[in-house]
C-alpha positions in Angstrom: 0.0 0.0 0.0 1.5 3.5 -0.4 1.8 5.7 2.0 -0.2 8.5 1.8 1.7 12.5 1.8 -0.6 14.9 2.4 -4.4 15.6 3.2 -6.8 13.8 0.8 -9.0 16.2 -1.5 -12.2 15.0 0.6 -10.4 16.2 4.0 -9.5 19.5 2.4 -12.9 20.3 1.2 -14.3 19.4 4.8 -11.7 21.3 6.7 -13.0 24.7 4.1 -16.4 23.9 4.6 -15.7 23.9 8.7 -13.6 27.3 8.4 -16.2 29.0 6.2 -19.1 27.8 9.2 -20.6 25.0 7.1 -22.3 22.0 8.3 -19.4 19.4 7.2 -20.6 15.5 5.0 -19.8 12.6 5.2 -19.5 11.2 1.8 -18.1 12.9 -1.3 -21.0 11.9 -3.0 -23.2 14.8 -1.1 -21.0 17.3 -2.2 -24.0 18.8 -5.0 -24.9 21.9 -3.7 -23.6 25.0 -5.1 -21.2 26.3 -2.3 -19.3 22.5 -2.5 -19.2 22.9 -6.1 -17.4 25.8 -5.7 -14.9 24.9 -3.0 -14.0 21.9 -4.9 -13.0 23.9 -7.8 -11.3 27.0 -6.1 -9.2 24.1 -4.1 -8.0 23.4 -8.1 -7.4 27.2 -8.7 -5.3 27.6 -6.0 -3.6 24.4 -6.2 -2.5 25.6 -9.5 -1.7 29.3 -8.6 0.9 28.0 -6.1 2.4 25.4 -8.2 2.9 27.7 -11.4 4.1 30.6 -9.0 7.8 29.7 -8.6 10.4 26.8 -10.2 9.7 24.6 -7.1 11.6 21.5 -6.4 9.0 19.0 -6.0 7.9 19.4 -9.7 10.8 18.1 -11.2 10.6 15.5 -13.6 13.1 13.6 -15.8 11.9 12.2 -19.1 13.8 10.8 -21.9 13.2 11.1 -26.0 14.4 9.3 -28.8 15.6 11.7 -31.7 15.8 10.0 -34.7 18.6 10.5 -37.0 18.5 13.0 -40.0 15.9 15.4 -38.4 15.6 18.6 -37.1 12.5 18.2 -35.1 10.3 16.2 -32.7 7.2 16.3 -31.2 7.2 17.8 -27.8 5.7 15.5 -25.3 6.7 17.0 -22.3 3.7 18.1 -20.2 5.0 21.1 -18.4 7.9 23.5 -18.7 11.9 22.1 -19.7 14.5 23.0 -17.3 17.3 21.6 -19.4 17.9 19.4 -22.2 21.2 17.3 -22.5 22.2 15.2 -25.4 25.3 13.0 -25.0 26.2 15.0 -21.4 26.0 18.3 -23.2 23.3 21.1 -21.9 22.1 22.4 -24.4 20.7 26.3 -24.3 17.4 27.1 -25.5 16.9 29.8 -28.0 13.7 31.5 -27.9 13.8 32.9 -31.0 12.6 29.7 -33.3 12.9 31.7 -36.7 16.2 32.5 -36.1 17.0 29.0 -35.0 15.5 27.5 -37.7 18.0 29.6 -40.5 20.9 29.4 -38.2 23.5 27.4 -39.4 25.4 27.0 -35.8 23.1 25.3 -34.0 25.4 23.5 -32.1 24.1 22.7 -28.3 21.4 24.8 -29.1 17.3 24.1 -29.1 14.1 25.8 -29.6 10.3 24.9 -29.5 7.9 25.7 -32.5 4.3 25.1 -31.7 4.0 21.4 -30.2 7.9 20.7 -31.8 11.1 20.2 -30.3 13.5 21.9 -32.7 17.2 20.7 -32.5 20.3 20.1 -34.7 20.5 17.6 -37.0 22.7 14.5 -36.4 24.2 11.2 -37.6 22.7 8.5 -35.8 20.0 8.3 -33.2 20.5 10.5 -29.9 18.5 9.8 -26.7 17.3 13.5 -25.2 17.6 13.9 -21.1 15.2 16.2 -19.7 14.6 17.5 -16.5 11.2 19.9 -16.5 8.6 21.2 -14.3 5.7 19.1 -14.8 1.9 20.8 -15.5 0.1 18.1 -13.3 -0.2 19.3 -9.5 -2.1 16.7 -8.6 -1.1 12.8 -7.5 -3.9 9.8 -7.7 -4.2 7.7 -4.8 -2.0 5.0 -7.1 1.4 7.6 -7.5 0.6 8.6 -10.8 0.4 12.6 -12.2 -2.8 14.3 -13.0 -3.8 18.3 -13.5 -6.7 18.4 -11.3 -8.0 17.2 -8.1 -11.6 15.4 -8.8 -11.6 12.2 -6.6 -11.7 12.0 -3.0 -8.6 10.5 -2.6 -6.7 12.5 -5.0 -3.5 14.7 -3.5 -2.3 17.9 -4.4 1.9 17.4 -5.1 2.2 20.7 -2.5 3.9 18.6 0.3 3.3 18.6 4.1 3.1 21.0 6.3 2.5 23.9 3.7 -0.1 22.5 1.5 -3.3 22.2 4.1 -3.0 26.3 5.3 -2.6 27.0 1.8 -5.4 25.1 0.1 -7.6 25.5 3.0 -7.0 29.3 3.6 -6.5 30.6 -0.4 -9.8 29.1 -1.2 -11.6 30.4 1.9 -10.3 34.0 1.1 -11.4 33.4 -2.8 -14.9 31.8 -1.7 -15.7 35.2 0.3 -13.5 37.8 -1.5 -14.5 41.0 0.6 -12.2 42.5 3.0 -14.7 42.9 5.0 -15.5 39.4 5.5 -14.4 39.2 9.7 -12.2 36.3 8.7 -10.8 37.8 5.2 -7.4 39.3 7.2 -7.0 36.3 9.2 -7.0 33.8 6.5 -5.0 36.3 4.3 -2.2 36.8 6.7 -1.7 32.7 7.5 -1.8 32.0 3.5 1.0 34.5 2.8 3.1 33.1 5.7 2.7 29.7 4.8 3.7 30.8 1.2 6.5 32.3 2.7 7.6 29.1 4.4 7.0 27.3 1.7 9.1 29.8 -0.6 11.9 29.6 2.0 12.1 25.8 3.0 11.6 24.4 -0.5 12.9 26.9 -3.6 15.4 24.9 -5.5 18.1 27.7 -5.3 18.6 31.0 -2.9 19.1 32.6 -5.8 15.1 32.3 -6.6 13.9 33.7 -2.6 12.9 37.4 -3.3 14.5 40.2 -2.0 13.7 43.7 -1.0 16.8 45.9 -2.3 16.7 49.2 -0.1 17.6 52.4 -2.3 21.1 53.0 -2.1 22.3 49.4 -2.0 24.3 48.2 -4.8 
């Protein structure tokens, strides 16, 4: 059996309904009315909002192509966005111009992306591509695998623990009532922007990514 990470989608939507003073169920079948419709997508929305806010760590992926030999292209099946690309233990840099790529006779360790195409140089015989990306699916099914969107009960968001449950829980809360002068609005704001900020300071892949606040006359 594997071991479960974080707080199921069914336990999330109870612990919003519970903060927003809502009579909790007990089966994610009675989730119908409008209010639980709503909470179970706005979970999704801000699932996705925190995952597509920074590079972070724990959406890494590694997948590897086949490029044929005698092409210049390939179909880009890599769900999300590519961190780097190696070919034969050589990075290669991504060039973001694809028309200029494309007439550009130096090409060497160079790629680009056209559309749903992987655009690289041409070679001799067969190269396996190495790439490491940050994936588009912020969601894990109760068996391990990827997916975009929470929509069973069991599903997880990828968000590990401790940060994910004040995030989800408090994010949608503050979207489901959306007034300031809600009397909970500042309180759920103020512990969703500090557990972003734990989560931006425990997990970014680099220091280099943490914001900073340069003061005028710092250089």
């Amino acid at each position: 059996m594997l071991e479960r990470v974080n707080m199921q989608y069914f336990d999330l939507i109870n612990k919003c309904l519970v903060e927003l003073n809502y009579k909790k169920v007990n089966d994610f079948r009675e989730l119908i009315k409008n209010d639980h419709l709503k909470i179970k997508n706005i979970l999704n929305i801000v699932n996705a909002e925190i995952c597509t806010s920074d590079d972070w760590n724990f959406l890494l992926r590694k997948e590897n192509l086949e490029f044929p030999a005698n092409t210049s292209e390939i179909k880009n099946t890599i769900n999300g966005r590519i961190k780097t690309l190696s070919i034969d233990d050589s990075i290669y840099q991504f060039s973001d111009d694809c028309e200029k790529f494309l007439f550009d006779r130096t090409k060497d360790k160079k790629y680009s992306i056209l559309n749903d195409m992987l655009l690289l140089p041409v070679f001799d015989t067969q190269k396996t591509i190495n790439i490491v990306y940050y994936t588009n699916n912020f969601v894990k099914s109760s068996s391990g695998n990827d997916k975009l969107q929470m929509t069973l009960s069991d599903d997880e968001t990828v968000i590990p623990d401790p940060f994910a449950e004040p995030l989800l829980i408090y994010g949608t809360c503050m979207k489901m009532k959306a007034n300031l002068e809600y009397p909970k609005f500042n309180y759920w704001n103020a512990m969703y922007n500090k557990a972003l900020a734990n989560l931006r300071s425990k997990l970014l892949t680099s220091s280099s990514q943490i914001p900073m606040i340069k003061l005028r006359g710092e250089f």
